[in-house]
N, C-alpha and C positions, 0 to 999 in steps of 0.2 A: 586427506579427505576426512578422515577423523577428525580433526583437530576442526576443520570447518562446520562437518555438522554439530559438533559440541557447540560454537560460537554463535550457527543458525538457532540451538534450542535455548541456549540463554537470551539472544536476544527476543525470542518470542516467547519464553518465559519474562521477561522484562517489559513487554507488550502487553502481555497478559493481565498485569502487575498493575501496568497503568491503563488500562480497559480501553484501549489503544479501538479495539475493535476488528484490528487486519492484523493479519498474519505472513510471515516471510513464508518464500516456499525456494526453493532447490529444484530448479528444473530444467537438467543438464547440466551446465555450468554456468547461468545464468538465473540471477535473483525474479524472483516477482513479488507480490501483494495479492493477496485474496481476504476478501470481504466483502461487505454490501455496498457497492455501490449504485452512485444514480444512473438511471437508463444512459446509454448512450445517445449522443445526435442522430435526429430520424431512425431512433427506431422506437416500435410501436407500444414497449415496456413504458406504464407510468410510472412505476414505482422502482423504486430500490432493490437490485435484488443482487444475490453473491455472483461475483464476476473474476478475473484474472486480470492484473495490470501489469504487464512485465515494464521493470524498472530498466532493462538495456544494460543493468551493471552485473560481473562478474561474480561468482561465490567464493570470492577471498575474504580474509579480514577486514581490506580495507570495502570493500563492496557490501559486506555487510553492515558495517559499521556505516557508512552511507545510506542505505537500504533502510536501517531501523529510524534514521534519524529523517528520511523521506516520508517514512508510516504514520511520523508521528504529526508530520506537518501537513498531508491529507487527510487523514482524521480529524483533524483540525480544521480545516476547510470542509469537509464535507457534515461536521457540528454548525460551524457559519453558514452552511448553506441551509441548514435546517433550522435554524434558530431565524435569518433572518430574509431565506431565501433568495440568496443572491448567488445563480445559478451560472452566471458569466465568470465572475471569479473564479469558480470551482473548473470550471469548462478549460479554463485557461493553464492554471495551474496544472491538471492531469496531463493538459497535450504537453506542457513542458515539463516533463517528468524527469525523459533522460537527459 
């Protein structure tokens, strides 16, 4: 359990690093993402606000090492959504997370 949260904080020190904007989280034995995301479908939120996205993957190595490399490609997607507002791609991508 040690040895994973060491691997959780570099890689969200590694996130950090590159202004990733989400962060892993540990909860239970399963990984998520928290940071700002866009409102969800039908609901009443316009804006962007911090939310939880659980990634479905385990807090091992290999889970994490998955986990950071998912952070970095929805941060990514949700800069293209903001840069050229293409709110379907981002939609898509999220629901196929796990």
């Amino acid at each position: 359990m040690e040895k994973t949260l060491k691997l959780l904080q570099e890689a969200n020190q590694r996130l950090k690093t590159g202004k990733v904007g989400l962060t892993l989280q540990l909860r239970g034995n399963k990984l998520s993402l928290q940071g700002q995301f866009p409102p969800k479908p039908n609901s009443e939120r316009k804006d962007p606000h911090q939310q939880r996205l659980s990634l479905g993957l385990y807090g091992n190595p290999a889970g994490i090492q998955r986990a950071e490399a998912q952070a970095k490609r929805i941060a990514g997607d949700i800069r293209h959504l903001h840069n050229s507002n293409n709110m379907v791609r981002l939609k898509q991508n999220l629901g196929g997370v796990r």
